[in-house]
LOBA-313381 format. One record per atom (N, C-alpha, C): residue number from 0; residue in one letter; chain; x, y, z. Coordinates in nm, 2 decimals, decimal comma. Example, Ala and Ser with C-alpha at 12.3 -4.5 7.8 and 13.67 -1.06 7.14 Angstrom:
+-----+---+---+--------+--------+--------+
:   k : r : c :     xx :     yy :     zz :
+-----+---+---+--------+--------+--------+
:   0 : A : A :   1,32 :  -0,57 :   0,78 :
:   0 : A : A :   1,23 :  -0,45 :   0,78 :
:   0 : A : A :   1,32 :  -0,33 :   0,78 :
:   1 : S : A :   1,28 :  -0,22 :   0,71 :
:   1 : S : A :   1,37 :  -0,11 :   0,71 :
:   1 : S : A :   1,29 :   0,00 :   0,79 :
+-----+---+---+--------+--------+--------+
REM end
This chain:
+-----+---+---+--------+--------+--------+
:   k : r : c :     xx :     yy :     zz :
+-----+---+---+--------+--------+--------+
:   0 : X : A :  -9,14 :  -4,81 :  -1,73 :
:   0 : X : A :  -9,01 :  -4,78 :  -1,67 :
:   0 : X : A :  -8,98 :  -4,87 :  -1,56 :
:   1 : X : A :  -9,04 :  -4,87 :  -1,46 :
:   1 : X : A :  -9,04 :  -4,97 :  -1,38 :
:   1 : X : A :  -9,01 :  -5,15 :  -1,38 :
:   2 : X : A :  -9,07 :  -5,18 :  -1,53 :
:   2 : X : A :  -9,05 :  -5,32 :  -1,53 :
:   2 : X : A :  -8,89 :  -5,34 :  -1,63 :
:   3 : X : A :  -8,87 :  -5,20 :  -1,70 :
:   3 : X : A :  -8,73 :  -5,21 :  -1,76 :
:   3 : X : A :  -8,60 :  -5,19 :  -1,62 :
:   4 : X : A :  -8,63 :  -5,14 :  -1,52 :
:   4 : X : A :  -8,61 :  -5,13 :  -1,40 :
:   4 : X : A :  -8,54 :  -5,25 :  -1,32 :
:   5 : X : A :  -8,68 :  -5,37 :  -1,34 :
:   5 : X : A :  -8,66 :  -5,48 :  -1,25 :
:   5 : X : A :  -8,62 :  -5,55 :  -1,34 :
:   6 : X : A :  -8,62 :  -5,55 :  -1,46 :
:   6 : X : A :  -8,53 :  -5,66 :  -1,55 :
:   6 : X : A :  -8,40 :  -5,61 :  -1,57 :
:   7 : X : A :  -8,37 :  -5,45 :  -1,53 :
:   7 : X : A :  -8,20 :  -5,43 :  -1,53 :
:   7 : X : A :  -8,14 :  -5,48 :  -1,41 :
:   8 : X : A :  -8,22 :  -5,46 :  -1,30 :
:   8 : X : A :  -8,17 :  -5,57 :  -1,16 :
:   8 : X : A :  -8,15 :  -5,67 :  -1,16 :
:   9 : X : A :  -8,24 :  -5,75 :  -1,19 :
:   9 : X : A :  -8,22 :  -5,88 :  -1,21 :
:   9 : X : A :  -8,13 :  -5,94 :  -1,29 :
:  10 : X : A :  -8,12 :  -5,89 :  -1,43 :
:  10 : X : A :  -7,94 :  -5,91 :  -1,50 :
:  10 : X : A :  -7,83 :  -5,90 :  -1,44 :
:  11 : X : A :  -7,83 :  -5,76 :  -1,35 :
:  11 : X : A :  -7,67 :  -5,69 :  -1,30 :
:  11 : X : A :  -7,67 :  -5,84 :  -1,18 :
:  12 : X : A :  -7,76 :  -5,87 :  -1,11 :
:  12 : X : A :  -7,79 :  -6,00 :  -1,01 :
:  12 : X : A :  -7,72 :  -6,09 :  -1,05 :
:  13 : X : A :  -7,77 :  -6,11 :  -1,18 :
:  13 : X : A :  -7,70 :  -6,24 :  -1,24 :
:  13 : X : A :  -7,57 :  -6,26 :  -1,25 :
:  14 : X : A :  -7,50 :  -6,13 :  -1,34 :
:  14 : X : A :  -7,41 :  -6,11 :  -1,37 :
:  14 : X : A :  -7,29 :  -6,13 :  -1,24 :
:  15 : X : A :  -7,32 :  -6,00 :  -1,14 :
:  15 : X : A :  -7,28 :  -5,97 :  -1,06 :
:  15 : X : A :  -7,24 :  -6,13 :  -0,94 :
:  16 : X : A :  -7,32 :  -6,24 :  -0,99 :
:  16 : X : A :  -7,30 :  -6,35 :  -0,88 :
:  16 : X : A :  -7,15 :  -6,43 :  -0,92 :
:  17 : X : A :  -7,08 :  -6,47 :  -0,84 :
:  17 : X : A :  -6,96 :  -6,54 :  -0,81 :
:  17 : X : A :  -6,94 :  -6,65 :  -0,76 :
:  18 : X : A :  -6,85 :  -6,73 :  -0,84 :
:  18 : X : A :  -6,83 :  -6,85 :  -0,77 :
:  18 : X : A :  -6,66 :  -6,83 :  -0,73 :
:  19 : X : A :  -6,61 :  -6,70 :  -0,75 :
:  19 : X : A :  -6,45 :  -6,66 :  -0,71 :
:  19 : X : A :  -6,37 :  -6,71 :  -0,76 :
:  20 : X : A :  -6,37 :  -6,77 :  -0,86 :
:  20 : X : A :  -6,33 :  -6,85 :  -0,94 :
:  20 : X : A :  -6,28 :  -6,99 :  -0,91 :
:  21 : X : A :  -6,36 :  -7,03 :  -0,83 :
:  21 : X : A :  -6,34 :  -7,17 :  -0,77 :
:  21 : X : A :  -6,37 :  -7,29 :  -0,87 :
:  22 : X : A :  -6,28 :  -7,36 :  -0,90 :
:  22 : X : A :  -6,27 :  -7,50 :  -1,00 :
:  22 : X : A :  -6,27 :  -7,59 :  -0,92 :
:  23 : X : A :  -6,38 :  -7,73 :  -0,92 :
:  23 : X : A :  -6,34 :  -7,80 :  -0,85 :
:  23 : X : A :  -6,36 :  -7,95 :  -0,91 :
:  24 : X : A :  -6,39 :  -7,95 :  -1,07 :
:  24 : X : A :  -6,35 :  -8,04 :  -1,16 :
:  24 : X : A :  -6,22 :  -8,15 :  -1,14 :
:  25 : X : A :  -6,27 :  -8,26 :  -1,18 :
:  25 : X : A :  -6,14 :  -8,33 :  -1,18 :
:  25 : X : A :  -6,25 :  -8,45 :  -1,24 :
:  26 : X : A :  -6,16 :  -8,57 :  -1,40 :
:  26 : X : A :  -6,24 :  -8,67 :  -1,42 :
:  26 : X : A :  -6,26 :  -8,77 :  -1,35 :
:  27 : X : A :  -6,15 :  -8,77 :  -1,25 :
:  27 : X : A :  -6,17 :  -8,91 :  -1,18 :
:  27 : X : A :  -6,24 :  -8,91 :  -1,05 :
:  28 : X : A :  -6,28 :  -8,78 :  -1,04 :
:  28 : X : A :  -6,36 :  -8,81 :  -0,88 :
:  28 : X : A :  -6,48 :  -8,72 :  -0,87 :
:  29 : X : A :  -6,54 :  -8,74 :  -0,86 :
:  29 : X : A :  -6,71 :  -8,73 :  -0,90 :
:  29 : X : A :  -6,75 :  -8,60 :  -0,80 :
:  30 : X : A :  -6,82 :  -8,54 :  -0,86 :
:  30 : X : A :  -6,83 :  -8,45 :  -0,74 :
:  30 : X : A :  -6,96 :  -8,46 :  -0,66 :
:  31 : X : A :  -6,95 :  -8,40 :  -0,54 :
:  31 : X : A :  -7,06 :  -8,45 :  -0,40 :
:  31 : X : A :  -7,05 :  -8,32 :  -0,34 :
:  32 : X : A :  -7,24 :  -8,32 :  -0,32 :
:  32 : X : A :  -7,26 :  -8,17 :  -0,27 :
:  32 : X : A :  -7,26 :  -8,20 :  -0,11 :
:  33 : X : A :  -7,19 :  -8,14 :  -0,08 :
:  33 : X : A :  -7,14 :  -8,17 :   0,12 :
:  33 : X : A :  -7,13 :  -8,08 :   0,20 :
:  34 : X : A :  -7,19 :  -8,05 :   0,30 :
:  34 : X : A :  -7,13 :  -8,02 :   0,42 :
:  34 : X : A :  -7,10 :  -8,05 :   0,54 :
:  35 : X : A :  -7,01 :  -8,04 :   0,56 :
:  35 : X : A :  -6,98 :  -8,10 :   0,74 :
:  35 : X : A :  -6,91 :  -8,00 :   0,85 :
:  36 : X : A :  -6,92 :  -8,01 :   0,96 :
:  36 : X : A :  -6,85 :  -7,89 :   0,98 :
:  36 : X : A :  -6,74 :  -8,02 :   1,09 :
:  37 : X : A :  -6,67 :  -7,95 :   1,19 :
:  37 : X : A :  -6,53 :  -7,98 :   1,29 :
:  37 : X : A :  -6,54 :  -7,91 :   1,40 :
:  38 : X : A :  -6,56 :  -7,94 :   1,51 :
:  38 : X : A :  -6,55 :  -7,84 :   1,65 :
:  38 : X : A :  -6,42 :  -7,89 :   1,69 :
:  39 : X : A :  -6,37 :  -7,75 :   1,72 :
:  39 : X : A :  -6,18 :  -7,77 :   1,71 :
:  39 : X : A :  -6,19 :  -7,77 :   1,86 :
:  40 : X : A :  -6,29 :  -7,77 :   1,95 :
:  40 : X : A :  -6,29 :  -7,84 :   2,09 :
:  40 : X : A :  -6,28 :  -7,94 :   2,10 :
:  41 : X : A :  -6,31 :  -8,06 :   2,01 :
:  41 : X : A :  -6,33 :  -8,19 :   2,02 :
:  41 : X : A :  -6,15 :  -8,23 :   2,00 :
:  42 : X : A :  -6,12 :  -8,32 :   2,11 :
:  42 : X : A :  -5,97 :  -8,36 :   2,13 :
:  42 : X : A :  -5,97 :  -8,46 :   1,93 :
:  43 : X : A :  -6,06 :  -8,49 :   1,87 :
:  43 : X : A :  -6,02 :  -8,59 :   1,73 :
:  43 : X : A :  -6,01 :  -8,42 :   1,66 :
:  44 : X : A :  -6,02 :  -8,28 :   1,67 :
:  44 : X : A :  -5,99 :  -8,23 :   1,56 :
:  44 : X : A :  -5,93 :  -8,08 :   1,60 :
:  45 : X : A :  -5,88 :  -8,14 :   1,74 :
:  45 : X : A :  -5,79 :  -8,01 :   1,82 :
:  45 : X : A :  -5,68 :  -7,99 :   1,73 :
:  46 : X : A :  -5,58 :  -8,10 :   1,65 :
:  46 : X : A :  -5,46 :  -8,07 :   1,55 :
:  46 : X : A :  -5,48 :  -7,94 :   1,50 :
:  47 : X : A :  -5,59 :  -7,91 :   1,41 :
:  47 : X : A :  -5,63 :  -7,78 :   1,37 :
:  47 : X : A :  -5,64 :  -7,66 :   1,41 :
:  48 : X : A :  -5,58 :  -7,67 :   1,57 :
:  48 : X : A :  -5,53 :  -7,57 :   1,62 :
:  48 : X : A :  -5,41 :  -7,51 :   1,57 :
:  49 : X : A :  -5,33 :  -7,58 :   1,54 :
:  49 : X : A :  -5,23 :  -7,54 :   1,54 :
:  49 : X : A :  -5,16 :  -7,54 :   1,39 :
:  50 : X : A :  -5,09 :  -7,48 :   1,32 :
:  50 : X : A :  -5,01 :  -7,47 :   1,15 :
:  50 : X : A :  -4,92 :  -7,60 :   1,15 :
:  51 : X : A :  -5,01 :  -7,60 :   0,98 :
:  51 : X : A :  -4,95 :  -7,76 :   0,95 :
:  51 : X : A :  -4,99 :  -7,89 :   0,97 :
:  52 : X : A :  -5,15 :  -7,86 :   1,08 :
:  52 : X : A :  -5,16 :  -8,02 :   1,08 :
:  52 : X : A :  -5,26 :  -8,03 :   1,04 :
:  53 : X : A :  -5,29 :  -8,18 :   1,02 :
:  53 : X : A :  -5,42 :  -8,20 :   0,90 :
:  53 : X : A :  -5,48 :  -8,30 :   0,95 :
:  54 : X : A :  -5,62 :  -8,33 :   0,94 :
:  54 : X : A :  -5,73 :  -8,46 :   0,97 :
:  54 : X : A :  -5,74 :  -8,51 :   0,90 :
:  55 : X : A :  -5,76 :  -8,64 :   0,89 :
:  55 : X : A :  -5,86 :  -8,72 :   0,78 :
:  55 : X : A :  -6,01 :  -8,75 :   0,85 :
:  56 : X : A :  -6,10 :  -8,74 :   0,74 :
:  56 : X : A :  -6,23 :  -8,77 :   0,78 :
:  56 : X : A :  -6,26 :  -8,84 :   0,67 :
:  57 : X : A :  -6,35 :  -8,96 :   0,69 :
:  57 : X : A :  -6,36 :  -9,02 :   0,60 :
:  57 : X : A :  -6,53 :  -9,05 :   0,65 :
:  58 : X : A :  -6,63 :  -9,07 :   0,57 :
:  58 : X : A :  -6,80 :  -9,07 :   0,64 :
:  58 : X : A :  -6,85 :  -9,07 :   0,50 :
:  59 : X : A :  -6,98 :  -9,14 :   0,47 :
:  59 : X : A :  -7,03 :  -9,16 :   0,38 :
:  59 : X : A :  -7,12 :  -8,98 :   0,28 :
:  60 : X : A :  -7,12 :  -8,89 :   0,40 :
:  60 : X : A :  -7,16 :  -8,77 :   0,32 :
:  60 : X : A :  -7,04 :  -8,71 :   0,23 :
:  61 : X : A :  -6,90 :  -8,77 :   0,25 :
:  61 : X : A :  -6,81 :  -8,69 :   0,17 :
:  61 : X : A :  -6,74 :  -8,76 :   0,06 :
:  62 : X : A :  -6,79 :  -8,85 :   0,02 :
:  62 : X : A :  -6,75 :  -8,96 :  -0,07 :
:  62 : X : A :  -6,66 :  -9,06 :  -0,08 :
:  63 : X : A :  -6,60 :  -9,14 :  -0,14 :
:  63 : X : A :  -6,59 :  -9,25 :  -0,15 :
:  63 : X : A :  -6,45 :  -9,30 :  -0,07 :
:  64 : X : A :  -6,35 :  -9,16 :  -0,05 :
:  64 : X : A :  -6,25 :  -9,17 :  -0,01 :
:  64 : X : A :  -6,22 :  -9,07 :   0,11 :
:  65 : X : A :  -6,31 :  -9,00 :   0,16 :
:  65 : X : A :  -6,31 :  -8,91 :   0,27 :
:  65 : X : A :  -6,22 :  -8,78 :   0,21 :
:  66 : X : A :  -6,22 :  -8,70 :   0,32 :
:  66 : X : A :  -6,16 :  -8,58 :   0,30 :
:  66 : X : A :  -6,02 :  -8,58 :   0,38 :
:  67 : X : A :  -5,93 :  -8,44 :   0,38 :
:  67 : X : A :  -5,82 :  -8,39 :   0,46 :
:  67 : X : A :  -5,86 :  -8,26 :   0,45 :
:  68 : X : A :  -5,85 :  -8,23 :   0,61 :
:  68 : X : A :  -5,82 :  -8,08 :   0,61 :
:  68 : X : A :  -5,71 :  -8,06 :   0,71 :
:  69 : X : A :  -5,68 :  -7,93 :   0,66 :
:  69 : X : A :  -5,50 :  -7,85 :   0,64 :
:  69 : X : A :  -5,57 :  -7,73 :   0,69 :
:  70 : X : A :  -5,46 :  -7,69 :   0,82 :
:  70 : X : A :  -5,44 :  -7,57 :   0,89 :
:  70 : X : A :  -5,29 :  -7,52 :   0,82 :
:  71 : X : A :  -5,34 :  -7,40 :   0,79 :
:  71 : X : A :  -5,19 :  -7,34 :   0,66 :
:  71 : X : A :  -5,08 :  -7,26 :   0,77 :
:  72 : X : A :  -5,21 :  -7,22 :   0,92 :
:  72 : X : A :  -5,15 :  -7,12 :   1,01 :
:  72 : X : A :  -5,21 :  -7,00 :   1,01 :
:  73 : X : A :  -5,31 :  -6,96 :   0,85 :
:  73 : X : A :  -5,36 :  -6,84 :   0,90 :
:  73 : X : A :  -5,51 :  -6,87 :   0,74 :
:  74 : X : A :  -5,56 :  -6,98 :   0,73 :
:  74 : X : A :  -5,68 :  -7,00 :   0,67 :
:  74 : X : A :  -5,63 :  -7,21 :   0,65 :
:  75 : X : A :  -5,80 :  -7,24 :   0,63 :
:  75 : X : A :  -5,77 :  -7,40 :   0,63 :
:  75 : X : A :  -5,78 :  -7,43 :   0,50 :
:  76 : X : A :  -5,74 :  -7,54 :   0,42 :
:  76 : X : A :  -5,78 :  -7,60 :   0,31 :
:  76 : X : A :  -5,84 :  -7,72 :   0,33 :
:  77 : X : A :  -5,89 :  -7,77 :   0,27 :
:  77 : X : A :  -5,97 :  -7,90 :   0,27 :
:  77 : X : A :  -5,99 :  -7,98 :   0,08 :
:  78 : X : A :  -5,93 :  -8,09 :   0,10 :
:  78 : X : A :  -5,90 :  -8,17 :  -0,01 :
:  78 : X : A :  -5,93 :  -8,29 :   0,02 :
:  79 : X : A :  -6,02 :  -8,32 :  -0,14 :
:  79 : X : A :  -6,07 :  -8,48 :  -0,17 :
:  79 : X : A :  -5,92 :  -8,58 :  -0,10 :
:  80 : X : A :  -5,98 :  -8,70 :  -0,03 :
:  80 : X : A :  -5,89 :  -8,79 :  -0,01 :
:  80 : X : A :  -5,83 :  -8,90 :  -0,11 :
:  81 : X : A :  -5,95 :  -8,90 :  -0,25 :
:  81 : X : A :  -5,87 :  -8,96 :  -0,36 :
:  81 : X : A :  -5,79 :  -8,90 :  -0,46 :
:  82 : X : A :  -5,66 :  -8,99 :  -0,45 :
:  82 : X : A :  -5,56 :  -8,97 :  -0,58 :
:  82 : X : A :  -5,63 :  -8,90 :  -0,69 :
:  83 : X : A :  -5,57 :  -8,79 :  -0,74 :
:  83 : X : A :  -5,66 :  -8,70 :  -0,84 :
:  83 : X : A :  -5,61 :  -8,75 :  -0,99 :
:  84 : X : A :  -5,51 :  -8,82 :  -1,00 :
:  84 : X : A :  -5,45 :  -8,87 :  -1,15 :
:  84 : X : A :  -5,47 :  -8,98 :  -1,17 :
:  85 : X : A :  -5,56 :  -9,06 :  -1,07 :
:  85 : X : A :  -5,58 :  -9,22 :  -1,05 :
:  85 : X : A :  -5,75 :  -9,22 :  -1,07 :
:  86 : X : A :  -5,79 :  -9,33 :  -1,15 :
:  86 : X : A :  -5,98 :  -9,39 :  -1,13 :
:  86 : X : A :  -5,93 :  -9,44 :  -0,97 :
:  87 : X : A :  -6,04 :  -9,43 :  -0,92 :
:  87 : X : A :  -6,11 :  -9,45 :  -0,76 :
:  87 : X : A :  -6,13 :  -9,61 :  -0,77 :
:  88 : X : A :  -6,00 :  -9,66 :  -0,69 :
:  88 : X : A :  -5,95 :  -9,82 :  -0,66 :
:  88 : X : A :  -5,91 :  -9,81 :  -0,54 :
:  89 : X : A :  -5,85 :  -9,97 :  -0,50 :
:  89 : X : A :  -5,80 : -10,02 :  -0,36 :
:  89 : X : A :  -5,68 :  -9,91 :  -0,33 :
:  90 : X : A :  -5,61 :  -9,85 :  -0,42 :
:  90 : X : A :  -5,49 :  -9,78 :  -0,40 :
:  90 : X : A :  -5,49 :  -9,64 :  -0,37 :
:  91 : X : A :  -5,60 :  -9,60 :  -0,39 :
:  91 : X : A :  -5,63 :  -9,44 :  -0,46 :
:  91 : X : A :  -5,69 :  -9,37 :  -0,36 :
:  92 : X : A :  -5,65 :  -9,38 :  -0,22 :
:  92 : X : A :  -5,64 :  -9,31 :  -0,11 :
:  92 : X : A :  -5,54 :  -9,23 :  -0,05 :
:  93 : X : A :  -5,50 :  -9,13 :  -0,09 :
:  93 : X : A :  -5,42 :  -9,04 :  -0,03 :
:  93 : X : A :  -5,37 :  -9,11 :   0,10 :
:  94 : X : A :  -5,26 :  -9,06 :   0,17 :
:  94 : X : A :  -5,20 :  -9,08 :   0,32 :
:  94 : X : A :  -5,13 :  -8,96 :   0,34 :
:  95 : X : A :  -5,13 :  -8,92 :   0,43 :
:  95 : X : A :  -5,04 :  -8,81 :   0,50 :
:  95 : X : A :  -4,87 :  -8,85 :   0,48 :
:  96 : X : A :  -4,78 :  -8,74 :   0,44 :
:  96 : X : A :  -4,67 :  -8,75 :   0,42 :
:  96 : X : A :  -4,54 :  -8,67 :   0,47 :
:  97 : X : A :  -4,60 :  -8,61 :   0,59 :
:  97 : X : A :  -4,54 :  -8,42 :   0,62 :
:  97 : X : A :  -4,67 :  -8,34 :   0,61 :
:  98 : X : A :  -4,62 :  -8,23 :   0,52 :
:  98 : X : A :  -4,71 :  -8,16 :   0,50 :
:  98 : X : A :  -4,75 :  -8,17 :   0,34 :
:  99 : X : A :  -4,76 :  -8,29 :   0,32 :
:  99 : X : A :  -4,77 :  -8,34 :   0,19 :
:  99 : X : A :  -4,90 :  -8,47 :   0,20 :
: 100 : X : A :  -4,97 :  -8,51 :   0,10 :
: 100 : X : A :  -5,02 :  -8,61 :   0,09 :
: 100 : X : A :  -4,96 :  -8,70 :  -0,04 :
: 101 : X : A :  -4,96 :  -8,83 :   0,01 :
: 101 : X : A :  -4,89 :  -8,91 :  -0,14 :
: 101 : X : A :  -5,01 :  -9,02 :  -0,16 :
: 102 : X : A :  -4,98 :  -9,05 :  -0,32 :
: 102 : X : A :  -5,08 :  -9,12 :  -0,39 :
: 102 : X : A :  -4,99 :  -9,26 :  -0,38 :
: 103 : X : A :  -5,07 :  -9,33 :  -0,31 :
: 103 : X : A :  -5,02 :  -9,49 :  -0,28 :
: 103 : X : A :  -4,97 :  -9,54 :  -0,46 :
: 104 : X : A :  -5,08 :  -9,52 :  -0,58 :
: 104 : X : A :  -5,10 :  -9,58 :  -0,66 :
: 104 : X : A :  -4,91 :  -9,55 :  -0,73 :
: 105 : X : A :  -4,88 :  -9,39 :  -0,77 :
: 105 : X : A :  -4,78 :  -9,36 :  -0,84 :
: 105 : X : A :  -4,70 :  -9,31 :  -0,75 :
: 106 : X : A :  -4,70 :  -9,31 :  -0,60 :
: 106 : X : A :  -4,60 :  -9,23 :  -0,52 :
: 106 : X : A :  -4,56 :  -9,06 :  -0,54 :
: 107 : X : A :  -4,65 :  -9,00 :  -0,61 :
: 107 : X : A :  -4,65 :  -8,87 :  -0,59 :
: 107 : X : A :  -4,72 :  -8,79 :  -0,52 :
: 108 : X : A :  -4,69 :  -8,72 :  -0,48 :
: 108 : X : A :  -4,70 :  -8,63 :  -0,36 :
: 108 : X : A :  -4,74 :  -8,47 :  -0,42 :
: 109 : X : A :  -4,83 :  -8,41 :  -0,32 :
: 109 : X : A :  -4,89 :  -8,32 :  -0,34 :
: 109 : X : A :  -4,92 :  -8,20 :  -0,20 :
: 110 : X : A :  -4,90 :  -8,10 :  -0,25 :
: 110 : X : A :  -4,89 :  -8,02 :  -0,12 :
: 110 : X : A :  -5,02 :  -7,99 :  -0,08 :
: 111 : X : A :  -5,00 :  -7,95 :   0,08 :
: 111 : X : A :  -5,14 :  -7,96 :   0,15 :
: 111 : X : A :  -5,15 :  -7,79 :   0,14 :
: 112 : X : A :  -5,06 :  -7,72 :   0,11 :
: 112 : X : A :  -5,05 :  -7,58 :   0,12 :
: 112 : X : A :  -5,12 :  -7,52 :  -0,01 :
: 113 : X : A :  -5,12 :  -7,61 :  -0,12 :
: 113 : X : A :  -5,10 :  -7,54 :  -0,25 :
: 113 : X : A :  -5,21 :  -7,66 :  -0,30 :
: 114 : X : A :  -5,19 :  -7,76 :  -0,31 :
: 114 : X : A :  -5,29 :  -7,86 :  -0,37 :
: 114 : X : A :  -5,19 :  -7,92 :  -0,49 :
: 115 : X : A :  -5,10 :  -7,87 :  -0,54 :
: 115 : X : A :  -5,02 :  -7,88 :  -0,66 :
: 115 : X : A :  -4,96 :  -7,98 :  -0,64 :
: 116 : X : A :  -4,90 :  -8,08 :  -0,76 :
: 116 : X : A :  -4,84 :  -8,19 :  -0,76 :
: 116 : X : A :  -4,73 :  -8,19 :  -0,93 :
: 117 : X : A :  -4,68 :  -8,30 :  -0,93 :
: 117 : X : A :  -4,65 :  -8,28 :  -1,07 :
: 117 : X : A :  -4,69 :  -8,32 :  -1,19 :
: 118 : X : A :  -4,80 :  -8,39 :  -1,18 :
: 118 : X : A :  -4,89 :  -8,47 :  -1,32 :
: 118 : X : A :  -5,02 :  -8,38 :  -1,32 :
: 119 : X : A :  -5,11 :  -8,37 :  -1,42 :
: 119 : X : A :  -5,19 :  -8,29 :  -1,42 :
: 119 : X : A :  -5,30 :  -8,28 :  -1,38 :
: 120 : X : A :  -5,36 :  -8,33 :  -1,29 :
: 120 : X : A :  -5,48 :  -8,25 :  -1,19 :
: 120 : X : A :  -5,43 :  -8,24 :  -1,06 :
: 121 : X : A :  -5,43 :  -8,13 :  -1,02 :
: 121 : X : A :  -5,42 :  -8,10 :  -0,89 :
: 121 : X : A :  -5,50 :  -8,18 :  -0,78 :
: 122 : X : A :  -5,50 :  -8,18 :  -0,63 :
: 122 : X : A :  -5,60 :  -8,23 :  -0,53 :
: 122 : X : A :  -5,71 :  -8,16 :  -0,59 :
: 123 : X : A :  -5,83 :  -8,20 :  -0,56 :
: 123 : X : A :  -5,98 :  -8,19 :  -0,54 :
: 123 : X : A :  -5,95 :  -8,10 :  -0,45 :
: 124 : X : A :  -6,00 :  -7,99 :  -0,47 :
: 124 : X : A :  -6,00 :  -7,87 :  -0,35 :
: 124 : X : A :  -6,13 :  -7,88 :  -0,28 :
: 125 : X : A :  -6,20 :  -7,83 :  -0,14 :
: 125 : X : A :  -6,27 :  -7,79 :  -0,16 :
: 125 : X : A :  -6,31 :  -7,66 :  -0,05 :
: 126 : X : A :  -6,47 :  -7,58 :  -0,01 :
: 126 : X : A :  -6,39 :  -7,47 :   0,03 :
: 126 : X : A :  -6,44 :  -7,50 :   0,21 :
: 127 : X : A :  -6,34 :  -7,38 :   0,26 :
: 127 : X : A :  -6,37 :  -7,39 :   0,42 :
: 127 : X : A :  -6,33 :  -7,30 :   0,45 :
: 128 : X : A :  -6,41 :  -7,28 :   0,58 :
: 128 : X : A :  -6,41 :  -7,12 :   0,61 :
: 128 : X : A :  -6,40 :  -7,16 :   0,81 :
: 129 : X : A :  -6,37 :  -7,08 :   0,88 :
: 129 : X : A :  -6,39 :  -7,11 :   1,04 :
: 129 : X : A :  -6,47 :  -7,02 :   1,05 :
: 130 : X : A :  -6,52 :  -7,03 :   1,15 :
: 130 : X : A :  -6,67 :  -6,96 :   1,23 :
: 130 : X : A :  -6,66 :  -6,99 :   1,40 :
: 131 : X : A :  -6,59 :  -6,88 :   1,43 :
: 131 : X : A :  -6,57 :  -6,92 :   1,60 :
: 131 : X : A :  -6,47 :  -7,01 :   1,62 :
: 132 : X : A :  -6,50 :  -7,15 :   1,68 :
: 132 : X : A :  -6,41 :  -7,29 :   1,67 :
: 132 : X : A :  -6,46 :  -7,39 :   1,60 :
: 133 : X : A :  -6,54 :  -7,34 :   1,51 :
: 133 : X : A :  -6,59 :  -7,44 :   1,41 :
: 133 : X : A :  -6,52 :  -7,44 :   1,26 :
: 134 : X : A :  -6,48 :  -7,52 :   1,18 :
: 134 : X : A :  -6,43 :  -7,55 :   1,05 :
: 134 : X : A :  -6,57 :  -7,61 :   0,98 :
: 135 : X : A :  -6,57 :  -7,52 :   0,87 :
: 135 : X : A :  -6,68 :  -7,55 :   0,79 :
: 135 : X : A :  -6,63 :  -7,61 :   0,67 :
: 136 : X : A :  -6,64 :  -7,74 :   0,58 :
: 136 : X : A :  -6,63 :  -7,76 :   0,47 :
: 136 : X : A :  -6,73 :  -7,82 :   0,39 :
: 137 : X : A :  -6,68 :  -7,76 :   0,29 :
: 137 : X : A :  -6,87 :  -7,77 :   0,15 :
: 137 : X : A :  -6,79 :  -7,80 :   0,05 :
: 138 : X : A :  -6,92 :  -7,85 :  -0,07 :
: 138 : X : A :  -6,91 :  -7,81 :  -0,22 :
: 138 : X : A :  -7,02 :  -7,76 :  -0,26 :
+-----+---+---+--------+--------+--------+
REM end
């Protein structure tokens, strides 16, 4: 009884685990297991105080093209810095555009709010959570 017991736990465990349905596929940009975090003390990443503004960080733990993270006003996003419809070249660095990022390579633009664009992969999402005045972003 007991060992039909810990083998029905152990399934419901399994089952029961979540990734929230987080996608964060895309072919052109490879994925990299990362953490970094942001102290929103620090005058380079005080913008994040406030709705609507976004950092670039670019550092060899987050890959090839750095990241952006997006204060929405009431949770942050954080997105790959390379062009998501483009192979990883001289062009294929995102730039700030508003509250948009644009792809140097095809000049489309993608929102920092939504990740959505009009060709088919979205930004590289990835997730972030605050903790106090810290911004946490992972994959």
């Amino acid at each position: 009884m007991k060992k039909i017991l810990s083998i029905s736990l152990v399934v419901l465990l399994f089952f029961s685990c979540s990734d929230n349905g987080f996608k964060n596929n895309n072919p052109y940009i490879p994925n990299y297991n990362f953490s970094i975090t942001f102290d929103l003390n620090y005058p380079a990443y005080s913008k994040l105080n406030y709705a609507s503004n976004a950092i670039y960080y670019s550092g060899p733990e987050v890959g090839p093209k750095g990241i952006y993270v997006f204060y929405t006003g009431s949770s942050y996003n954080a997105f790959d810095a390379a062009c998501p419809n483009q192979a990883l070249s001289s062009c294929s660095t995102l730039t700030i555009k508003g509250i948009n990022l644009l792809c140097p390579c095809d000049n489309e633009e993608y929102s920092m709010f939504t990740g959505q664009g009009k060709l088919q992969y979205p930004l590289k999402q990835y997730r972030a959570e605050k903790i106090g005045n810290i911004v946490r972003v992972y994959n």
